[in-house]
N, C-alpha and C positions, 0 to 999 in steps of 0.2 A: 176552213171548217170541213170537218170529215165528216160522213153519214155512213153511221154502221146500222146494219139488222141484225136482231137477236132473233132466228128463229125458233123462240120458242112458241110458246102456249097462248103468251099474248101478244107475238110479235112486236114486240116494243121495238122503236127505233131512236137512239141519244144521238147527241151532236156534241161531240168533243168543241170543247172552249165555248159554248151556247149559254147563254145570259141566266145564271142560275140564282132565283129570285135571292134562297136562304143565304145565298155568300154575298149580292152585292145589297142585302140588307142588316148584314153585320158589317159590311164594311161603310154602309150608311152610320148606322149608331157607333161607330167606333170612330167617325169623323167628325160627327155630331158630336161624340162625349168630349172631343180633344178640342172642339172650339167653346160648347158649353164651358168645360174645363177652365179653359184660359180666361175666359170673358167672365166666372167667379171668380177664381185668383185677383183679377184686375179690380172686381169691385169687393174682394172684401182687404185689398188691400189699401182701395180706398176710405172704406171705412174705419180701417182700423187706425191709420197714421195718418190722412189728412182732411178729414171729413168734420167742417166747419160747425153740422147740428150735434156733433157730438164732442167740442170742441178741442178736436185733435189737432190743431193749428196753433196753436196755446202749449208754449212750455210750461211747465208747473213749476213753480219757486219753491212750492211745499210740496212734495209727492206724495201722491199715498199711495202704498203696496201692503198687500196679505197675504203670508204663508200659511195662516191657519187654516185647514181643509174645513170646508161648509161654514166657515166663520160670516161671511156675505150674501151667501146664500140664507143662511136661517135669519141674518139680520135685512136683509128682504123682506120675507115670508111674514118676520115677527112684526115690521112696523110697515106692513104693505097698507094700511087703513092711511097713514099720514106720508108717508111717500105716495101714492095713487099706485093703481093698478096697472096704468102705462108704463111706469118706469119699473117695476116688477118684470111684468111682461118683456122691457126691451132688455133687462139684465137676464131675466132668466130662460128666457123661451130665445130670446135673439141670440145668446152664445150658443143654447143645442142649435137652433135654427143654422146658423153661420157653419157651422160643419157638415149638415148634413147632404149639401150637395158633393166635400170631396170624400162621405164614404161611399158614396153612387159613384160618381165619378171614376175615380181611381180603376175599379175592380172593371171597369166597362172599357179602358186603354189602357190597360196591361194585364194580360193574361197570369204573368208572375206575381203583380201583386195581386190575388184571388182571395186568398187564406185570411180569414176574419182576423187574427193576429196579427197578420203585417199592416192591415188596411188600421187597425186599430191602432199600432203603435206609430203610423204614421199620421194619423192623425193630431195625436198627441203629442210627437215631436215638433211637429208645425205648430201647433197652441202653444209647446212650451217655448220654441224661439220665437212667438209675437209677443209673448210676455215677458220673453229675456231684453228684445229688443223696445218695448214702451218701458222698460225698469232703465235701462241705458238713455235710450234719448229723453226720456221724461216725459212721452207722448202718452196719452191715454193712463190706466193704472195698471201694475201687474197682481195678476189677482190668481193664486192658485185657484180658486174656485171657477175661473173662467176656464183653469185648464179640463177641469175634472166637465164641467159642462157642453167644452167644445168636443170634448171624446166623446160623451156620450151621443152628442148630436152627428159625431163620426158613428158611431155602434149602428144610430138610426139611419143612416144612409144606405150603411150597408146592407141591413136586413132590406131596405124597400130592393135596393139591388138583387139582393137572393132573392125576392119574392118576384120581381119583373123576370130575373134568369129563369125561375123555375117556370113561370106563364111559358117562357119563349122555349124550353125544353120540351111541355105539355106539348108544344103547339109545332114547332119543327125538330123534337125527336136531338138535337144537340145545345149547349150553352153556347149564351151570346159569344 
């Protein structure tokens, strides 16, 4: 460790290589986002293909899949009185919800994917190969309208990410 003086005006004194709060608390949340990271991965890919309450352990002899865009969604919304409001909520708020931690995520362990574009199309890549993959093994349904809902719940990830970046910019002067 070296100890320089700056004689200036406030005689300030740095310590090369000295414990500098703002870097080893980016590299706290950037360790942080890559186990958060993993440990969503792990559980939503247990819920997607083998999660008993939603009974992805069950091949389907009859499949059912939907290419119509909001064909699911509005038939939701339209019969949510005799479906209940639970199963509404786990189809429609649970596919935004299920995304929303990898458009935070993503943007917070890797500097290159930043750009609301790539975080979004990856988003949407990943929904559309769980949906390729329940259309193939016959797990769960494939439902474009799960795709259109998991993007969006990527869009909302990433804005809370912009909004936490921008706190931590206000607050130490650089992005996480």
């Amino acid at each position: 460790m070296r100890i320089t003086s700056n004689m200036g005006s406030n005689n300030k004194r740095t310590m090369k290589g000295s414990f500098d709060v703002k870097t080893q608390a980016k590299k706290y949340i950037k360790i942080s986002g890559i186990v958060l990271f993993l440990i969503y991965i792990s559980i939503l890919i247990y819920f997607l293909f083998f999660s008993e309450e939603y009974n992805r352990n069950i091949i389907a002899i009859e499949y059912r899949y939907n290419f119509t865009p909001f064909k699911e969604i509005m038939r939701f919304w339209l019969h949510r009185r005799q479906l209940g409001w639970e199963i509404v909520i786990i189809n429609i708020i649970g596919n935004i919800g299920a995304f929303v931690p990898l458009g935070l995520f993503i943007p917070i362990i890797s500097k290159r994917l930043r750009k609301a574009w790539k975080v979004i199309m990856l988003g949407a890549l990943l929904s559309l190969t769980v949906e390729l993959l329940q259309l193939v093994t016959r797990v769960g349904s494939c439902d474009v309208d799960d795709i259109i809902l998991n993007t969006f719940g990527t869009m909302v990830g990433y804005l809370l990410f912009c909004s936490c970046n921008y706190v931590w910019r206000k607050t130490y002067g650089k992005a996480i």
